[in-house]
C-alpha positions in Angstrom: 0.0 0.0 0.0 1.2 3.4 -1.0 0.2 6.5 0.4 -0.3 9.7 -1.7 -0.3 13.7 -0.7 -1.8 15.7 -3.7 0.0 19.0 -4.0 -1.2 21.7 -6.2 2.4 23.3 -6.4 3.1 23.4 -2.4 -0.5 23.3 -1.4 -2.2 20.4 0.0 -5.5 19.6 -1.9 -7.4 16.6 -0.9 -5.5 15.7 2.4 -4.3 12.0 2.4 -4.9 9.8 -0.6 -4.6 6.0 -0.1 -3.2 3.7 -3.0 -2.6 -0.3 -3.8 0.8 -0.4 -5.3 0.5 -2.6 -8.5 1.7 -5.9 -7.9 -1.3 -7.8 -9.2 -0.8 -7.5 -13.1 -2.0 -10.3 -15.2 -2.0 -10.7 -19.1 -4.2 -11.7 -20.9 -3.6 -9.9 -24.3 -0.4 -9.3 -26.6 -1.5 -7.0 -28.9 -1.5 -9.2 -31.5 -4.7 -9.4 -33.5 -7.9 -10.9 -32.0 -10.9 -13.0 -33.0 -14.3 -11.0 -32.3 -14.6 -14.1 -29.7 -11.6 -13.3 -28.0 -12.5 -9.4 -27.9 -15.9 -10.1 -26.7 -14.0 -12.5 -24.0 -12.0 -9.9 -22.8 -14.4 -7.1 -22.3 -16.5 -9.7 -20.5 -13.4 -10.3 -18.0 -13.2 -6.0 -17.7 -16.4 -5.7 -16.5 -16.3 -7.8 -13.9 -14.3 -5.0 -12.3 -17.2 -3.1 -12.0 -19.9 -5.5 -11.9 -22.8 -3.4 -10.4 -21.9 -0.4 -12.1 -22.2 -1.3 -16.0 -24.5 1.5 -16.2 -21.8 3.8 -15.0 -18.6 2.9 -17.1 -18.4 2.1 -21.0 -16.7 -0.5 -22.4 -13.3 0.6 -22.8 -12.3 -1.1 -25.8 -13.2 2.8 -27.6 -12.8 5.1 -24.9 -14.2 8.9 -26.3 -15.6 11.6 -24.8 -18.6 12.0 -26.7 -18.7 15.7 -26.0 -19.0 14.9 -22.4 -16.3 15.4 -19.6 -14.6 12.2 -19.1 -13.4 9.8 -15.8 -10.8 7.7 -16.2 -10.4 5.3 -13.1 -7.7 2.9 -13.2 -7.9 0.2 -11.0 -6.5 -3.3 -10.3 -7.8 -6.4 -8.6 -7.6 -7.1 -4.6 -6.6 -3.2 -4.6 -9.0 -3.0 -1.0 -9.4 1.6 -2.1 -10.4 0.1 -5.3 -13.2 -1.7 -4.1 -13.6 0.8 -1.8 -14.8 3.5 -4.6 -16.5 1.2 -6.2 -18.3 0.9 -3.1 -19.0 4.2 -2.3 -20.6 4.6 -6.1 -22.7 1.9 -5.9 -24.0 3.2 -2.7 -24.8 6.6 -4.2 -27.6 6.9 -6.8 -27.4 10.6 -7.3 -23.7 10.5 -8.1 -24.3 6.9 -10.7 -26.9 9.3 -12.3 -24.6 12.1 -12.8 -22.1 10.0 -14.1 -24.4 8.0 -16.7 -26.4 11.4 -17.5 -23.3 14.1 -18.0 -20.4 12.2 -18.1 -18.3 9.6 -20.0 -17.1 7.3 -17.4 -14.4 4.3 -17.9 -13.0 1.9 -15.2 -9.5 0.6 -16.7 -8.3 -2.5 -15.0 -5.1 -2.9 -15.1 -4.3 -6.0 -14.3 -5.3 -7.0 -17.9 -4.2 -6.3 -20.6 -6.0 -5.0 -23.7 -5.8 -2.8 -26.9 -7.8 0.5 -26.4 -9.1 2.6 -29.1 -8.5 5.9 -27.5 -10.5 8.8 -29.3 -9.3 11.9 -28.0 -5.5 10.4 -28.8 -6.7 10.8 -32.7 -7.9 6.9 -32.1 -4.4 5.5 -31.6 -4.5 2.0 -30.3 -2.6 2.2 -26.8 -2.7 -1.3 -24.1 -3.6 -0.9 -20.6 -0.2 -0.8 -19.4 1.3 2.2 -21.7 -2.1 3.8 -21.3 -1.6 3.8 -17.2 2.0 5.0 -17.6 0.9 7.8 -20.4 -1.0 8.8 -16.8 1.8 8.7 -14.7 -0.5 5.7 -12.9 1.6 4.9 -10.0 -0.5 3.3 -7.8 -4.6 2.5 -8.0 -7.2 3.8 -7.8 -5.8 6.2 -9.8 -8.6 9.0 -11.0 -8.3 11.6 -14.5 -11.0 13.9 -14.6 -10.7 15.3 -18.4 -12.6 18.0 -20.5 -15.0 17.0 -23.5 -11.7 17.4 -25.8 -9.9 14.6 -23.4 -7.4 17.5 -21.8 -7.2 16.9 -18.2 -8.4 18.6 -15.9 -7.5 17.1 -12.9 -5.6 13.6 -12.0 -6.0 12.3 -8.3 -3.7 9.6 -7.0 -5.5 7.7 -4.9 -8.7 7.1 -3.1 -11.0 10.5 -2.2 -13.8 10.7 -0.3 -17.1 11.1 -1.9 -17.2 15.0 -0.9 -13.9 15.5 -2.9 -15.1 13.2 -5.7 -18.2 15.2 -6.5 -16.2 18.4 -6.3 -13.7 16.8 -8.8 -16.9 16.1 -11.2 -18.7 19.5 -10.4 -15.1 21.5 -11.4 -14.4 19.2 -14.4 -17.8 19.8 -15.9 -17.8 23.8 -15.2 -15.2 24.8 -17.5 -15.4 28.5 -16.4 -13.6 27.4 -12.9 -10.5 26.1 -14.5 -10.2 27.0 -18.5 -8.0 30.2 -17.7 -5.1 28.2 -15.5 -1.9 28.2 -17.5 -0.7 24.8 -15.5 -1.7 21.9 -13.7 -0.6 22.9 -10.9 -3.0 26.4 -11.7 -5.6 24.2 -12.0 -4.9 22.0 -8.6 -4.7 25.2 -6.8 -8.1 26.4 -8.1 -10.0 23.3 -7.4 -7.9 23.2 -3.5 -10.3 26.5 -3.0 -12.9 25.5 -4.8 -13.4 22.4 -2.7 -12.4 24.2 0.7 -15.4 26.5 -0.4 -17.8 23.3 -1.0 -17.6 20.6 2.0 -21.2 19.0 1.6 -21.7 19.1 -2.2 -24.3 18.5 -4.6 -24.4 16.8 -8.0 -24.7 19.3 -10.5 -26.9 17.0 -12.7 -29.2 18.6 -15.9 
C-alpha cells in the first residue's frame, strides 16, 4: 500500500490519498490481433471489475468523450481503495446518475491487458499498461478527470472521499472554474479553493 499527498504546487488539496501499489498484473492480451470471440471474452473479463456499475462505465475497448467530460479510473484487482470506490458509487444513486447522464465514465483495470481505441489520442491503439504509464499511474485507484476534448483537468492519485469526488466532477464539468489556469498545478490550486469552499456538495446533474 502506498500512500499519496496531492500537492497543487506546495498546497495540499485533498489531504491524504490512499493507494494499492501494482503488484497484481495479469495478461491476458499481446496486442496481436484478435478474434471478435476473444475481444468479446475480454471485455466480458473487464467488466467484472465493476460488476454493479455497468451502467456507469463504458466499455473501454473505444474510450471517447462524446462531447462529455470524461473519468478515467484505473484500477487493479484485490486493490482493497479500489473496491472501496467502487463501493462508495454503488452506494450513491445521485452521483451513478450524474455520471451515466453528463459524463463519459471508464474503469481501466489494469491488471489485464487489452488494446484500447482511445478517441481523443486521434484513435491510436494504446494497451492498458502504456495507457496507465501515459498517466503517470503509479498506484490505484488512480482517478483523470478530463474536458470534452480529453485534456485533463485534474488527476487524483489515490482514493478521495465522496465530498472531494463530486467536487472533482462539479469543477471538471464547469469549464469556467478552471479554462484560464496556464498549469496543472493552476488548476490544482483552483480546485484546492474551490473544494475548501464546498464541504457538503451537490451533484450538479441537468
Amino acid at each position: 500500500m502506498k500512500k499519496y499527498i496531492l500537492y497543487g504546487s506546495s498546497i495540499l488539496i485533498a489531504g491524504v490519498l490512499i493507494a494499492c501499489g501494482g503488484d497484481d498484473d495479469v495478461s491476458v492480451s499481446t496486442g496481436s490481433s484478435l478474434s471478435s470471440s476473444q475481444v468479446a471474452q475480454l471485455q466480458n473479463i473487464d467488466e467484472k471489475s465493476y460488476a454493479g456499475l455497468t451502467h456507469v462505465f463504458k466499455p473501454t475497448s473505444d474510450i471517447k468523450t462524446d462531447n462529455k467530460p470524461t473519468v478515467l479510473i484505473f484500477g487493479q484487482n484485490n486493490c482493497y481503495y479500489c473496491d472501496k470506490l467502487k463501493q462508495d458509487l454503488k452506494e450513491d444513486k445521485p452521483i451513478q446518475d450524474y455520471m451515466e447522464k453528463d459524463f463519459s465514465a471508464y474503469y481501466i483495470n489494469i491488471s489485464y491487458t487489452k488494446q484500447h481505441d482511445v478517441e481523443f489520442l486521434n484513435n491510436k491503439k494504446i494497451d492498458t499498461l502504456n495507457l496507465a504509464r501515459m498517466y503517470n499511474v503509479a498506484g490505484t485507484p488512480s482517478i483523470i478527470f478530463a474536458s470534452k476534448t480529453g485534456a485533463t483537468v485534474l488527476r487524483v492519485p489515490g482514493y478521495v472521499a465522496q465530498d472531494v469526488f463530486i467536487n472533482a466532477l462539479n469543477f471538471t464539468k464547469d469549464e469556467s472554474l478552471w479554462e484560464k489556469a496556464s498549469s496543472p498545478n493552476d488548476r490544482m490550486k483552483l480546485f484546492a479553493t474551490y473544494n475548501a469552499q464546498h464541504p457538503n456538495p451537490k451533484v450538479a446533474i441537468q
